[in-house]
Biopython code that builds the backbone (N, CA, C, O; Angstrom):
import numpy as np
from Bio.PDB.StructureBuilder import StructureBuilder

atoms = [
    (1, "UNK", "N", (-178.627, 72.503, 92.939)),
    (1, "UNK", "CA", (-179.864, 73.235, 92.832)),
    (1, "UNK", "C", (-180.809, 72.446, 91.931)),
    (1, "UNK", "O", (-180.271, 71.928, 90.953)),
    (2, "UNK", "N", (-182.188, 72.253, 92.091)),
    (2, "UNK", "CA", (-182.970, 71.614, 91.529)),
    (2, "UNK", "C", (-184.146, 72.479, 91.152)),
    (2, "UNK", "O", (-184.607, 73.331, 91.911)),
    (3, "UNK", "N", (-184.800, 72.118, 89.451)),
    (3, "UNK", "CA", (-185.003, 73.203, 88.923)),
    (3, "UNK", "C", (-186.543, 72.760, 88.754)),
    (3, "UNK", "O", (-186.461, 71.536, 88.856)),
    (4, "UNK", "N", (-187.717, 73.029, 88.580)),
    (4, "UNK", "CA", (-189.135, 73.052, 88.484)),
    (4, "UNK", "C", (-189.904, 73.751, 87.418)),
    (4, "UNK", "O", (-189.567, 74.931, 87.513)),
    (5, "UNK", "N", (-190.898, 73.604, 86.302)),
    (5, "UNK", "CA", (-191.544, 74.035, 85.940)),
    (5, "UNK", "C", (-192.665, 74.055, 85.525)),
    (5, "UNK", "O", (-193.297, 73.010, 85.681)),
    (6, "UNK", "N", (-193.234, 74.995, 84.970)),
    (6, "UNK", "CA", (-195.188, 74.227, 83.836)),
    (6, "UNK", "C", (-194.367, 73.829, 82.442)),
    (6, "UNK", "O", (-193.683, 74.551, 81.716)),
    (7, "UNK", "N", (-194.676, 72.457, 82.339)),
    (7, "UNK", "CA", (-194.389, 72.109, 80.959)),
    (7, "UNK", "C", (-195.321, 73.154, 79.812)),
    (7, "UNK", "O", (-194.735, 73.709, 78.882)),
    (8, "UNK", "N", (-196.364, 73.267, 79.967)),
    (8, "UNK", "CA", (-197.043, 74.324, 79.170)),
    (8, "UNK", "C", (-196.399, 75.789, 78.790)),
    (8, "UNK", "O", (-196.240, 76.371, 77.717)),
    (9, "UNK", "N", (-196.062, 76.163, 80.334)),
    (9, "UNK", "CA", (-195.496, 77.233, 79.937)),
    (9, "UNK", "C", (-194.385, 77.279, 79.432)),
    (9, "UNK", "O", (-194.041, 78.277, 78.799)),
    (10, "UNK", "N", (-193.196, 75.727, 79.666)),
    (10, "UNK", "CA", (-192.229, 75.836, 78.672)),
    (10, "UNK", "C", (-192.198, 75.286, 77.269)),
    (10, "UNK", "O", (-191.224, 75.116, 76.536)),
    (11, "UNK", "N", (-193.142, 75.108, 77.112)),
    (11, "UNK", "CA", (-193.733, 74.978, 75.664)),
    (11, "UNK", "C", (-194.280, 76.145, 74.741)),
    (11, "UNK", "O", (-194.320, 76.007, 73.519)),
    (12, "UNK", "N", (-194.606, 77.043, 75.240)),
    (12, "UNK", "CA", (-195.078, 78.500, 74.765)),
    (12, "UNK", "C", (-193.508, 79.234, 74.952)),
    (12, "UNK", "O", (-193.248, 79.798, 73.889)),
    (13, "UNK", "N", (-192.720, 79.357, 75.653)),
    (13, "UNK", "CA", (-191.585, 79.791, 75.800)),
    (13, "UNK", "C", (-190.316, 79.467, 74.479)),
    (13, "UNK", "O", (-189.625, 80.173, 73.745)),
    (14, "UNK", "N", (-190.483, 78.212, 74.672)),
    (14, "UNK", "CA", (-189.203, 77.615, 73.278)),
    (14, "UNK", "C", (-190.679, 78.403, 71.648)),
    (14, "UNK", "O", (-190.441, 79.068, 70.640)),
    (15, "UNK", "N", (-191.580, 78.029, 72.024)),
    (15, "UNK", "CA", (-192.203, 78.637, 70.724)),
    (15, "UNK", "C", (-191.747, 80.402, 70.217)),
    (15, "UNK", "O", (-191.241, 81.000, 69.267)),
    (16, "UNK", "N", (-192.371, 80.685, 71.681)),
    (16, "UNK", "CA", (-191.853, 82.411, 71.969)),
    (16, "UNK", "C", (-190.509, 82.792, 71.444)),
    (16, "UNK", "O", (-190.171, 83.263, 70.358)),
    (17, "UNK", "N", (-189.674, 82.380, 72.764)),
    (17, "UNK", "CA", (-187.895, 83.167, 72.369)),
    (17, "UNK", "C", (-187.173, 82.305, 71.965)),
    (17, "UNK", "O", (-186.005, 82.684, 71.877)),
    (18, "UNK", "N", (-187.476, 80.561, 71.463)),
    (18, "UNK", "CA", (-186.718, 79.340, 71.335)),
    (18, "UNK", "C", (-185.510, 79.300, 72.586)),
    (18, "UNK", "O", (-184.311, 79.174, 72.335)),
    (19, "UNK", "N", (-185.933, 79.398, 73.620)),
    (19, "UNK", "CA", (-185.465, 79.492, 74.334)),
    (19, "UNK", "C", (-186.083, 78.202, 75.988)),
    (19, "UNK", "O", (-186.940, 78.504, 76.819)),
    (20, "UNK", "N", (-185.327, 76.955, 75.941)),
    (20, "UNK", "CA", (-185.986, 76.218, 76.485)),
    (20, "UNK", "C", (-185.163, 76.272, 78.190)),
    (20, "UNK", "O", (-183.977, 76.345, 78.512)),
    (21, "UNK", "N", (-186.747, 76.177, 79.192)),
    (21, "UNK", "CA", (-186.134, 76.258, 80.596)),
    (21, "UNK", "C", (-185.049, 75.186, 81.054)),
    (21, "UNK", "O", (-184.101, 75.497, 81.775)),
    (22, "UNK", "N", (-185.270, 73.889, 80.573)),
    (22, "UNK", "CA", (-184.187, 72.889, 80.482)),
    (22, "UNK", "C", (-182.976, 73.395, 80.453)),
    (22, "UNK", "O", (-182.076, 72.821, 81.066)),
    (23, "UNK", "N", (-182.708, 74.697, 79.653)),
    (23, "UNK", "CA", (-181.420, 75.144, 79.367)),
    (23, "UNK", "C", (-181.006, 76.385, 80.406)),
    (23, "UNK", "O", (-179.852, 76.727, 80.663)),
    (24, "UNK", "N", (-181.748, 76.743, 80.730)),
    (24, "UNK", "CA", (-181.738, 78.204, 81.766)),
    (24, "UNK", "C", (-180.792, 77.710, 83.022)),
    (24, "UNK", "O", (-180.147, 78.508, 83.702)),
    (25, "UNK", "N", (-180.795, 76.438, 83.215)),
    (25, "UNK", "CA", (-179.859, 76.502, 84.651)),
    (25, "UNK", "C", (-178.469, 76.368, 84.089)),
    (25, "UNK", "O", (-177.601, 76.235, 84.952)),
    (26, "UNK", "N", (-178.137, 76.373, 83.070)),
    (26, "UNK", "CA", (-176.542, 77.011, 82.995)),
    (26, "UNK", "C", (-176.402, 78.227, 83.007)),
    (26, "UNK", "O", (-175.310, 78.748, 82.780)),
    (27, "UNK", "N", (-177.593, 78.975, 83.300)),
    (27, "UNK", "CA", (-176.871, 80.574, 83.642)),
    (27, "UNK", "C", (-176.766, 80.348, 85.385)),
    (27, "UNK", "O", (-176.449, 81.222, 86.192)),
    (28, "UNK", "N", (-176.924, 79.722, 85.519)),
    (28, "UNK", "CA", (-176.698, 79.795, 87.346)),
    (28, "UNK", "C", (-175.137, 79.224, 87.728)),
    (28, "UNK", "O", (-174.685, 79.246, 88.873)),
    (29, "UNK", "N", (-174.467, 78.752, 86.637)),
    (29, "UNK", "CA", (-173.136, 78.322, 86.839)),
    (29, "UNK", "C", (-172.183, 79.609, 86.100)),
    (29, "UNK", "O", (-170.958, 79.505, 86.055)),
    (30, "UNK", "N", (-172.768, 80.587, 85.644)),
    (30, "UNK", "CA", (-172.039, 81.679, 85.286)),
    (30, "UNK", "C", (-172.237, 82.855, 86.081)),
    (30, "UNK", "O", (-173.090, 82.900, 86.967)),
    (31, "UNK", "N", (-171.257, 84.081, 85.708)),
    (31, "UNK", "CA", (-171.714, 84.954, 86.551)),
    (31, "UNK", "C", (-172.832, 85.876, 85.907)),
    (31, "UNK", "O", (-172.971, 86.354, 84.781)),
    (32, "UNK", "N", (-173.604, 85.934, 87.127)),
    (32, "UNK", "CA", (-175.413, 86.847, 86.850)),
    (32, "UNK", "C", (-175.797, 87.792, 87.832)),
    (32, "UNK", "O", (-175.894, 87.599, 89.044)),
    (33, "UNK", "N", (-176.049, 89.054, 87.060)),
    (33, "UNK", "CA", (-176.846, 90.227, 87.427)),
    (33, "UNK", "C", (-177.935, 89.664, 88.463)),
    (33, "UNK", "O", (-178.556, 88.668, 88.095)),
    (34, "UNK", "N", (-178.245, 90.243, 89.810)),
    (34, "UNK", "CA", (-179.379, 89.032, 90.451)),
    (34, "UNK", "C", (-180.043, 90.364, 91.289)),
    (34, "UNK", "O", (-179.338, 91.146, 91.928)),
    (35, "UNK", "N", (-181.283, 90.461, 91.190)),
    (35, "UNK", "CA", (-181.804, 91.486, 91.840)),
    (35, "UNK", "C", (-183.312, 91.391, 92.313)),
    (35, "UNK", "O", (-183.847, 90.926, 91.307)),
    (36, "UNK", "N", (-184.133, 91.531, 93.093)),
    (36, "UNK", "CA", (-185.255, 91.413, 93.787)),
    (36, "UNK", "C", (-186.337, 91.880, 93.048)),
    (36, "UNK", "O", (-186.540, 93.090, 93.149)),
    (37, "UNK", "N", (-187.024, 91.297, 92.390)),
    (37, "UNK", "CA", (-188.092, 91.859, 91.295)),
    (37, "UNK", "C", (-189.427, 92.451, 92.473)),
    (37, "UNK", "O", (-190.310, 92.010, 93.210)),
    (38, "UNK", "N", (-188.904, 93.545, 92.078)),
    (38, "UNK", "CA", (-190.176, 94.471, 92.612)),
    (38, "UNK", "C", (-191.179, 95.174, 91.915)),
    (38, "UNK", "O", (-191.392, 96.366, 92.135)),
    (39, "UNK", "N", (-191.845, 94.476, 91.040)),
    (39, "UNK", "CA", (-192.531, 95.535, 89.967)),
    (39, "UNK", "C", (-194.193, 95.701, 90.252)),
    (39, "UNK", "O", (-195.109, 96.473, 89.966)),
    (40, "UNK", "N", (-193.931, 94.315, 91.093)),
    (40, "UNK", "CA", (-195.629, 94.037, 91.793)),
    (40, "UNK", "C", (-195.922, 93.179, 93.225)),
    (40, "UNK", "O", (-195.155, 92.231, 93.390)),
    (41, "UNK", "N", (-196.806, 93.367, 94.140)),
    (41, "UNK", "CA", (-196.482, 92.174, 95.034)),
    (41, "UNK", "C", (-196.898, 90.831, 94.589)),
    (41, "UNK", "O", (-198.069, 90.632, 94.267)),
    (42, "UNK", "N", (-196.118, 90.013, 94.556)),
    (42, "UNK", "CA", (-196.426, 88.626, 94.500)),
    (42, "UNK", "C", (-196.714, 87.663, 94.960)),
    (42, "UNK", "O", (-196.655, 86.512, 94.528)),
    (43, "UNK", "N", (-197.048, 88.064, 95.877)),
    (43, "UNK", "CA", (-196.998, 87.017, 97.459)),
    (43, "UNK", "C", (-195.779, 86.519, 97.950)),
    (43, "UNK", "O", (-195.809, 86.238, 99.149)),
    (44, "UNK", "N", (-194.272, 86.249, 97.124)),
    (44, "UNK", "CA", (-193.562, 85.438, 97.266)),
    (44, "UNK", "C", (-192.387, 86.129, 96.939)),
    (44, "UNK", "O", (-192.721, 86.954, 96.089)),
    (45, "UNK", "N", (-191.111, 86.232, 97.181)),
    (45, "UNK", "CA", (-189.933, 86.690, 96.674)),
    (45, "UNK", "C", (-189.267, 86.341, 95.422)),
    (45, "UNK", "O", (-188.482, 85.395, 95.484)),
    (46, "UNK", "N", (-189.440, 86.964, 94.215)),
    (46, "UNK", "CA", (-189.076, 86.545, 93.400)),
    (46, "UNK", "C", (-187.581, 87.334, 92.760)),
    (46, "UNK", "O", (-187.421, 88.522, 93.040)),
    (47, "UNK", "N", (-186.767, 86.780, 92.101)),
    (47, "UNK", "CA", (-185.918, 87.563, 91.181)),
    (47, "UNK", "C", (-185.693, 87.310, 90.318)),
    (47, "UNK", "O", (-185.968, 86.169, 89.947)),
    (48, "UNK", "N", (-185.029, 88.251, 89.430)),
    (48, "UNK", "CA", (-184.458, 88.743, 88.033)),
    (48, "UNK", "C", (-183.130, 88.429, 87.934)),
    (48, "UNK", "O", (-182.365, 88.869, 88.792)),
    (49, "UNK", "N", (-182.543, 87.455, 86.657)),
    (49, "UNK", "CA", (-181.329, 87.885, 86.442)),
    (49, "UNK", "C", (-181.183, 88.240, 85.539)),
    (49, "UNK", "O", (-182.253, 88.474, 84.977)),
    (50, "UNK", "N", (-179.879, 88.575, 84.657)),
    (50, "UNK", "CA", (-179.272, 88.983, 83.597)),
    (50, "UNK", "C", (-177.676, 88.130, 83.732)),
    (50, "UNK", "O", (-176.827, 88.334, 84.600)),
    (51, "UNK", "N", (-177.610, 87.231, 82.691)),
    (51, "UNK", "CA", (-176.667, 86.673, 82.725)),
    (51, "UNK", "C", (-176.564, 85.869, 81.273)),
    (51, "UNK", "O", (-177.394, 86.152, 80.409)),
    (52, "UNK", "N", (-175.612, 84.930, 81.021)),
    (52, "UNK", "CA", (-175.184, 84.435, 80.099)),
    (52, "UNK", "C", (-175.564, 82.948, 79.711)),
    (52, "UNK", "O", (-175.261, 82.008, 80.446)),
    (53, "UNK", "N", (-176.550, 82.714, 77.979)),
    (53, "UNK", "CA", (-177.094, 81.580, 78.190)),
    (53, "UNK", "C", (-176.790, 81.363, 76.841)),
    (53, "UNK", "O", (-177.343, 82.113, 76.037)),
    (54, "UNK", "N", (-175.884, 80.330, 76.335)),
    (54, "UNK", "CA", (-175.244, 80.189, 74.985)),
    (54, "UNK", "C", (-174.317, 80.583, 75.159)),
    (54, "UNK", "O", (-173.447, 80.478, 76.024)),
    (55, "UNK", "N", (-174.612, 81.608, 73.408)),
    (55, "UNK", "CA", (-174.057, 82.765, 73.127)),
    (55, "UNK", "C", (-174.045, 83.920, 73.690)),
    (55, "UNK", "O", (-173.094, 84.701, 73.648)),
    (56, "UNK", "N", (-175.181, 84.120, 74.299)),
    (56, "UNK", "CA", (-176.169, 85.755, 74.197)),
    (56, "UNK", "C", (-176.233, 85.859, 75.739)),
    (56, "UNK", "O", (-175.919, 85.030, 76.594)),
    (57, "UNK", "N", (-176.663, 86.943, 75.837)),
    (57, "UNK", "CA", (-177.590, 87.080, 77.151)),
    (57, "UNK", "C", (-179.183, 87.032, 77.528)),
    (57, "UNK", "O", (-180.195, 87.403, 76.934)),
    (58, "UNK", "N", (-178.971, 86.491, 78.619)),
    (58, "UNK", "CA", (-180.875, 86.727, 78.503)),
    (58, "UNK", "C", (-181.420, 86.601, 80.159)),
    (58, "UNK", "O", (-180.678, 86.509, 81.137)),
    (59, "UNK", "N", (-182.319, 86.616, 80.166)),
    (59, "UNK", "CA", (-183.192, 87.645, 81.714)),
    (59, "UNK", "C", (-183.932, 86.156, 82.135)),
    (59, "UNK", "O", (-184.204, 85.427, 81.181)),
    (60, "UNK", "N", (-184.085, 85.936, 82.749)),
    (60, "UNK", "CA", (-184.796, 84.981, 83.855)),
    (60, "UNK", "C", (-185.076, 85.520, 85.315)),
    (60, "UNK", "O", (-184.320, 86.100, 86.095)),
    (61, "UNK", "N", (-186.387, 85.151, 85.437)),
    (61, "UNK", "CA", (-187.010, 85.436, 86.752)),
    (61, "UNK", "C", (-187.417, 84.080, 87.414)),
    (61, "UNK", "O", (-187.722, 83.094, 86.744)),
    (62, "UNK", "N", (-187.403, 84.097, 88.450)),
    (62, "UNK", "CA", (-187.259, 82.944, 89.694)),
    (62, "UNK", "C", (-187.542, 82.803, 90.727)),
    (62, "UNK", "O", (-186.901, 83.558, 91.458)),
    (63, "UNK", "N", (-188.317, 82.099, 91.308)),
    (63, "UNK", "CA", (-188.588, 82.186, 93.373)),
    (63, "UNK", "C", (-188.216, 80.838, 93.300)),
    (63, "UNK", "O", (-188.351, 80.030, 92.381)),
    (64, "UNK", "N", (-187.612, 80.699, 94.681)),
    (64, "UNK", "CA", (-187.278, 79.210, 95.387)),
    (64, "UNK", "C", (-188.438, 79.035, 96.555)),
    (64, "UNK", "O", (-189.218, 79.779, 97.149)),
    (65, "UNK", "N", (-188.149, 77.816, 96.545)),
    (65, "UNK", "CA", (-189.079, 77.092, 97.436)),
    (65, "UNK", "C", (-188.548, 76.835, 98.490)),
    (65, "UNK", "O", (-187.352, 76.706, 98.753)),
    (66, "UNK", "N", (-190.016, 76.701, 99.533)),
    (66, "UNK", "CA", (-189.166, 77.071, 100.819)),
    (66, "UNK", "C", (-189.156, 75.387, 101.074)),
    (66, "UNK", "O", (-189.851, 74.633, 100.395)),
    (67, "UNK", "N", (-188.261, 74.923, 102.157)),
    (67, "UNK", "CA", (-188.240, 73.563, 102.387)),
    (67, "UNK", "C", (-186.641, 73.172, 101.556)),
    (67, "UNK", "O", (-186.227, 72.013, 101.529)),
]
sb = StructureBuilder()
sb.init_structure("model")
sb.init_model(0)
sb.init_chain("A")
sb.init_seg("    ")
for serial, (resi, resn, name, xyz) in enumerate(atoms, 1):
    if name == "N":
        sb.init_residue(resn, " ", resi, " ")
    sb.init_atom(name, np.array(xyz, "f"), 0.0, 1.0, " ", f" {name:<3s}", serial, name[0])
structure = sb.get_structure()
C-alpha cells in the first residue's frame, strides 16, 4: 500500500497531536476498527479507523485512489 499526503498539513498535525502521518501506516499492519465516514458528503468515499499506533490508540481517516 502506498501512502500520500499535504506536507503542510502534516506539519500542523505533528505540531497538533505530535503525531506524524509518516507513522500512521503501521496502523494498517495491525488490527483496525474500519468504517465508512458518513458525517458529510464528500464527493469521494472516505473512512475512519480506530486502531493501534505506538503505544496508544488513535483515529485516522482515509480515501484511496482510484487507479
Amino acid at each position: 500500500m502506498q501512502f500520500e499526503w499535504d506536507e503542510a498539513k502534516r506539519s500542523e498535525n505533528i505540531a497538533k497531536h505530535r503525531i506524524d502521518f509518516a507513522d500512521v501506516s503501521e496502523m494498517f499492519d495491525r488490527p483496525m476498527l474500519t468504517e465508512i465516514d458518513q458525517r458529510t458528503d464528500y464527493g469521494e468515499d472516505r473512512w475512519i479507523g480506530i486502531g493501534f499506533l505506538r503505544n496508544g490508540v488513535a483515529v485516522v481517516v482515509w480515501t484511496t485512489k482510484a487507479g
